[in-house]
Structures are given as structure tokens and as C-alpha cells.
N, C-alpha and C positions, 0 to 999 in steps of 0.2 A: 627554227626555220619557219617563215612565217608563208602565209597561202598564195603569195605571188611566186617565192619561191620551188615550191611545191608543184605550182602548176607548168613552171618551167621542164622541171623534170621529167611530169609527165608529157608535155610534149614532145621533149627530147627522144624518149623512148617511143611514145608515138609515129613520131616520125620515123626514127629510123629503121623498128618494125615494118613500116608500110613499107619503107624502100627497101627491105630487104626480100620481105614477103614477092615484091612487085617486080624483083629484078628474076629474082628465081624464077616465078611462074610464068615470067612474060620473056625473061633471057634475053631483057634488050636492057644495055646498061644503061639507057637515057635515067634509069634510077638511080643510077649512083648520085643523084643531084640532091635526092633524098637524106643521103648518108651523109653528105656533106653539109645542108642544112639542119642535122640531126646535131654534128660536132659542134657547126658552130649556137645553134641552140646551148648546148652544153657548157661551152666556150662562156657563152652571155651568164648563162645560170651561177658556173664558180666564179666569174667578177663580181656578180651582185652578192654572193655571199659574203665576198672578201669586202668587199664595200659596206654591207651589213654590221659584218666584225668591226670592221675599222670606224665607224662611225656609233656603234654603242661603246667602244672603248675609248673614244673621245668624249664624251658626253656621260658620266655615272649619275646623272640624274632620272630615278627611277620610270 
């Protein structure tokens, strides 16, 4: 897992932390916009994995 990845993740959790943090204490769902930017954050992060994979097992040049 290399550090673009990584940073993915933690935004992911980042965000959706905020949005959850932010819907509880404030009780207005306009957060859920949070959660849903948190999935698709996530969404992004396991393509670029797969694409990661898929692209050093094309290429066995160290």
C-alpha cells in the first residue's frame, strides 16, 4: 500500500467521522452528505487498489 493510498483511507475515515460527529451534535441530516462522500472516498480508494494489483501483475519488472 503505497502513501497516496494510505491517505485515501485516512480521509475516508476522516470524513465520515466529521459527518457523523456533525449530524449527532447538530441533528440536522444536511451531514449525511458527509457519509456519503466518505463511501464514495472509499469507493475511489478500493479501485485504485485494484488497479495497483492489476497493474504490478502486469508488469514483473522489479
Amino acid at each position: 500500500m503505497n502513501g497516496a493510498l494510505k491517505a485515501a483511507w485516512g480521509l475516508t475515515a476522516f470524513v465520515i467521522v466529521a459527518g457523523v460527529v456533525g449530524w449527532i451534535a447538530t441533528g440536522r441530516p444536511v451531514f449525511a452528505v458527509f457519509l456519503v462522500l466518505g463511501v464514495l472516498t472509499a469507493v475511489g480508494a478500493v479501485l485504485t487498489g485494484r488497479a495497483e494489483r492489476t497493474a504490478s501483475k502486469e508488469d514483473p519488472t522489479p
